[in-house]
C-alpha positions as a printed Julia matrix, in Angstrom:
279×3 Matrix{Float64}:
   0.0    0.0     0.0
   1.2    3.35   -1.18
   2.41   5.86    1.93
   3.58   9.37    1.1
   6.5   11.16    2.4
   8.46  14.16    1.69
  12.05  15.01    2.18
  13.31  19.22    2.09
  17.18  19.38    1.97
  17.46  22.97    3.48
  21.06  23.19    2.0
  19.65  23.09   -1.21
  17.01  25.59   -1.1
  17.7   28.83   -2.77
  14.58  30.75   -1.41
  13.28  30.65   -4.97
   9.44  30.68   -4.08
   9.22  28.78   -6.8
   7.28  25.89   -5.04
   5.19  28.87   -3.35
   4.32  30.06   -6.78
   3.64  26.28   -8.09
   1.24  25.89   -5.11
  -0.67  29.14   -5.55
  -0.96  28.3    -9.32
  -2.79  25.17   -8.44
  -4.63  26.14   -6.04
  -5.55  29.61   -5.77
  -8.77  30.26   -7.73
  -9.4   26.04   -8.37
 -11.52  24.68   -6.29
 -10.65  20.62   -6.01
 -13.0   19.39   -4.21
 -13.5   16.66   -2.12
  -9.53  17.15   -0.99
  -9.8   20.83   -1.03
 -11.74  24.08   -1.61
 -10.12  26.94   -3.65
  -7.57  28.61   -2.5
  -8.18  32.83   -2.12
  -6.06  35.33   -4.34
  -3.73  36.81   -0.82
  -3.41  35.52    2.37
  -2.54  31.8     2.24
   0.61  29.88    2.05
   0.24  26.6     1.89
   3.84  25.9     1.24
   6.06  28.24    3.75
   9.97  29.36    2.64
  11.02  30.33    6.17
  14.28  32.77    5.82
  16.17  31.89    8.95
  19.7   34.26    9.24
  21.9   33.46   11.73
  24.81  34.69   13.44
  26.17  38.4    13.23
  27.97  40.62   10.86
  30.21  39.98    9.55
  29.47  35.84    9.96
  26.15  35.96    8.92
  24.37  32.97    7.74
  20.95  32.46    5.71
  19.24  29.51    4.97
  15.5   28.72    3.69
  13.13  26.31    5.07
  10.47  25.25    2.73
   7.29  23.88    5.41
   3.92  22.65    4.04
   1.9   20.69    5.96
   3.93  17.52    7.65
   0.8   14.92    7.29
   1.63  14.06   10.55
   0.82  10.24   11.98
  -0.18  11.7    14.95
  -1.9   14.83   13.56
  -2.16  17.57   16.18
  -5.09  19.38   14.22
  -7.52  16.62   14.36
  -7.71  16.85   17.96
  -9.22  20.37   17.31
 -11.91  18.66   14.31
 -15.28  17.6    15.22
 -18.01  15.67   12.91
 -14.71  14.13   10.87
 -13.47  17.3     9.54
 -10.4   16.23    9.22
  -9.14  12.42    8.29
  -6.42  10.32    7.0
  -6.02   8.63    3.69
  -4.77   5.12    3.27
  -2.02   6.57    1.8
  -1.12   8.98    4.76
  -2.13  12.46    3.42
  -4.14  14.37    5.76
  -7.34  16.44    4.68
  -9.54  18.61    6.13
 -12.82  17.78    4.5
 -14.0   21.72    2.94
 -17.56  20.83    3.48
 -17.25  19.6     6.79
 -15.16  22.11    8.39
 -16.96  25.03    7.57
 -16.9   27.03   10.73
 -14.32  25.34   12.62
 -11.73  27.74   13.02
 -10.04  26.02   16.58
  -8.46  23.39   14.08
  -5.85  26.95   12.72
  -4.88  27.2    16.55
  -4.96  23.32   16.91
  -1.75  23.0    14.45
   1.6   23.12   15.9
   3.62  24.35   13.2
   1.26  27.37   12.05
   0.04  25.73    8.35
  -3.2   25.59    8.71
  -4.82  28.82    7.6
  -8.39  30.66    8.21
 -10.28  31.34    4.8
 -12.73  34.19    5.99
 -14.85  34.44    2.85
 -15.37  30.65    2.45
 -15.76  30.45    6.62
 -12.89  26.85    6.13
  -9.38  25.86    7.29
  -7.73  25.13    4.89
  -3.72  23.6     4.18
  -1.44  21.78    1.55
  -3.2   18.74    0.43
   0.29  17.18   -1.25
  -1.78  17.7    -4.48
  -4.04  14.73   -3.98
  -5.76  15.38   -6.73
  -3.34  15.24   -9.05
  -1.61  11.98   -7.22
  -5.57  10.8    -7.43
  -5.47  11.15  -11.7
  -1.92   9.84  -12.07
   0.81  12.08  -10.85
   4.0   11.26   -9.05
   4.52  14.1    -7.32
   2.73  17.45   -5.91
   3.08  20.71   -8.0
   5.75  22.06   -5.65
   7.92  19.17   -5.79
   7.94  19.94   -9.57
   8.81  23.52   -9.76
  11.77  23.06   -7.51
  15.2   24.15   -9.43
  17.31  22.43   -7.1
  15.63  19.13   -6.1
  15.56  20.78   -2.96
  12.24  18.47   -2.38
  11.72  15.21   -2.93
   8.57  13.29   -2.83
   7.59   9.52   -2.77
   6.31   6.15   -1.6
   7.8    5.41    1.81
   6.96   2.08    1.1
   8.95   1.48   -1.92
  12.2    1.12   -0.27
  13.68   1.17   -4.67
  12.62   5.04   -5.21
  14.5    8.31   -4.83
  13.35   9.33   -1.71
  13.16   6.07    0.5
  17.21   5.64   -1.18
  17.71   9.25    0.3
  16.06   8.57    4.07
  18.05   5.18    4.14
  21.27   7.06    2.89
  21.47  10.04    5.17
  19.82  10.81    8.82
  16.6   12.72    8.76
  15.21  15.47   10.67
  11.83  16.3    12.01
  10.74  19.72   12.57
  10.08  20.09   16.42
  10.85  16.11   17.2
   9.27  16.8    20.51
   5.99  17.05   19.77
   5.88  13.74   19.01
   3.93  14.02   15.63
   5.6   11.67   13.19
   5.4   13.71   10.12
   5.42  12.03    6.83
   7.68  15.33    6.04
  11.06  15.12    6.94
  14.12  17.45    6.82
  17.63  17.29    6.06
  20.08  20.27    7.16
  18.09  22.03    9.6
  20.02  25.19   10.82
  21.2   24.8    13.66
  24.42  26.98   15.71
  27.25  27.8    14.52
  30.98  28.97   16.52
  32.87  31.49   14.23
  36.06  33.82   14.75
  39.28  35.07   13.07
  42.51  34.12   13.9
  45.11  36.58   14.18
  49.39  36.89   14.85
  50.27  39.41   17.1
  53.64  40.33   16.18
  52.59  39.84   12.3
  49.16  41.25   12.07
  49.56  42.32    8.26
  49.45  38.34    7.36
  46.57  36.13    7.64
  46.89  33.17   10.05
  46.51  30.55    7.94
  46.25  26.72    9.1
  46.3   27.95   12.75
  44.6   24.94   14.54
  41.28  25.68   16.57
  39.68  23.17   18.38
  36.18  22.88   20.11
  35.22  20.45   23.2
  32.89  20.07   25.31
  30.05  19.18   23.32
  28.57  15.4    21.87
  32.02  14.93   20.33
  35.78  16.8    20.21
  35.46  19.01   17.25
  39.23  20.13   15.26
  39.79  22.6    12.52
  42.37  24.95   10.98
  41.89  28.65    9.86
  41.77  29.24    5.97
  43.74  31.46    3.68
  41.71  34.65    5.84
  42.32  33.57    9.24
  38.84  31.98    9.5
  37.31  29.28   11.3
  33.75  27.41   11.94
  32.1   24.81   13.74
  28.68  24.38   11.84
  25.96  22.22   13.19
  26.18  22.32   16.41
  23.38  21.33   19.66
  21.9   24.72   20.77
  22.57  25.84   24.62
  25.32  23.67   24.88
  28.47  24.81   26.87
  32.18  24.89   24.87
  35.43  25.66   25.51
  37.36  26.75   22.08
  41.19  26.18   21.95
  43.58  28.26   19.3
  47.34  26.46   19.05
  49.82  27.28   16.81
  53.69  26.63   17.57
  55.64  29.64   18.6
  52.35  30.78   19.94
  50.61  30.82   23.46
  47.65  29.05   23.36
  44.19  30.75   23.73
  40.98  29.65   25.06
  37.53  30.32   25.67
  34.11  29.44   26.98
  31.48  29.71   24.57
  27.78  28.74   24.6
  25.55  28.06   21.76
  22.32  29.67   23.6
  22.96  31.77   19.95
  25.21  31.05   17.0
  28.43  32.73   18.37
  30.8   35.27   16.11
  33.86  35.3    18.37
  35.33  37.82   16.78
  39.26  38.16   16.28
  41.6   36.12   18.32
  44.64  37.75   18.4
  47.94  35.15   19.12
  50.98  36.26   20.9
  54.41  35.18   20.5
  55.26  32.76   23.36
  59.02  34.05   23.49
């Protein structure tokens, strides 16, 4: 039996919109019923690119977050549904009936992640359906997955362990968006931002020249973390747990050694480290 799933690789999102655009092009104006009333002209985003910058000038990071609705197992937003507003396909994709929830706005408020949105002129909730309509006449995949450039999103049978996207889960670790809610989305993530450590290394007695290869080293955390400074004097630890307390190490021979505490309650621009001579 068929079970859909998604998979968003944030690192290859370009903030395009062009899955935003794909989505309101199917949907706005259409009305597709039984999966889904039309979508109005403003207001509605069934697919979300979330622009998440990090860090401060001048390491400053920007990443996109595409978020349509998870079809979560455990689906928060039927817990707000009376008279089966909302149910669950056999193949996983959650709807919310457009007949049946006329009225109900508590199921907006009852979603989690904030995809559920309040048509006021049709009185409805109303969210991404993953294009069940067109999966219904023969598609393979929802308009958005189509538009994207970069393959950012990738869309298929969970239970087909032979197509692209089960091959990418088994191939690389997935993540879910707010794991502690406990929903079991059928839409997954890879790449999430998460904090960062950054700095600039620097020679005291030859502060014309960049420090390169000076070696900077992070513990503390899940793992000892080791790096060297590139051709600028620059260094980063990417991916790292949030409010998690480090101490950063700089060594280079001839040097004295430098360290500090650092704690990724935010990502973390150092700033310059400036080495001194050790004789």
């Amino acid at each position: 039996m068929t079970r859909y799933g998604m998979v968003i690789d944030v690192d290859r999102c370009t903030g395009c919109f062009s899955c935003f655009l794909a989505c309101r092009d199917e949907h706005a104006g259409n009305d597709h019923r039984p999966v889904a009333a039309a979508q109005p002209p403003a207001g509605q985003s069934w697919i979300q690119v979330q622009e998440k910058e990090r860090g401060s000038f001048p390491k400053v990071k920007v990443s996109y977050v595409a978020v349509p609705c998870l079809h979560c197992a455990e689906a928060k937003c039927m817990e707000g549904a009376t008279g089966g507003a909302i149910y669950r396909r056999s193949d996983g994709i959650v709807v919310i009936d457009p007949d049946k929830a006329k009225g109900q706005r508590a199921i907006v408020s009852a979603c989690p992640y904030g995809v559920i949105f309040w048509n006021e002129e049709k009185n409805l909730p109303q969210k991404c359906t993953f294009c069940a309509h067109l999966l219904d006449s023969g598609w393979k995949e929802p308009r958005c997955v189509e538009a994207c450039p970069t393959q950012a999103l990738v869309f298929g049978d969970l239970n087909d362990p032979a197509c692209e996207l089960s091959r990418l889960r088994a191939a690389r670790p997935v993540e879910e968006l707010r794991p502690e809610l406990g929903s079991r989305p059928l839409v997954v993530f890879f790449s999430l931002p998460k904090r960062f450590i950054a700095g600039e290394i620097a020679l005291g007695d030859r502060m014309e020249e960049c420090a390169v290869g000076v070696k900077v080293s992070l513990t503390g955390g899940p793992r000892p973390l080791s790096t060297a400074t590139d051709n600028y004097g620059d260094f980063e630890f990417e991916d790292l747990p949030s409010d998690t307390e480090y101490v950063l190490t700089v060594e280079k021979s001839g040097y004295k050694p430098h360290q500090l505490r650092a704690r990724t309650g935010n990502d973390l621009n150092v700033g310059t480290i400036v080495l001194e001579p050790s004789r």
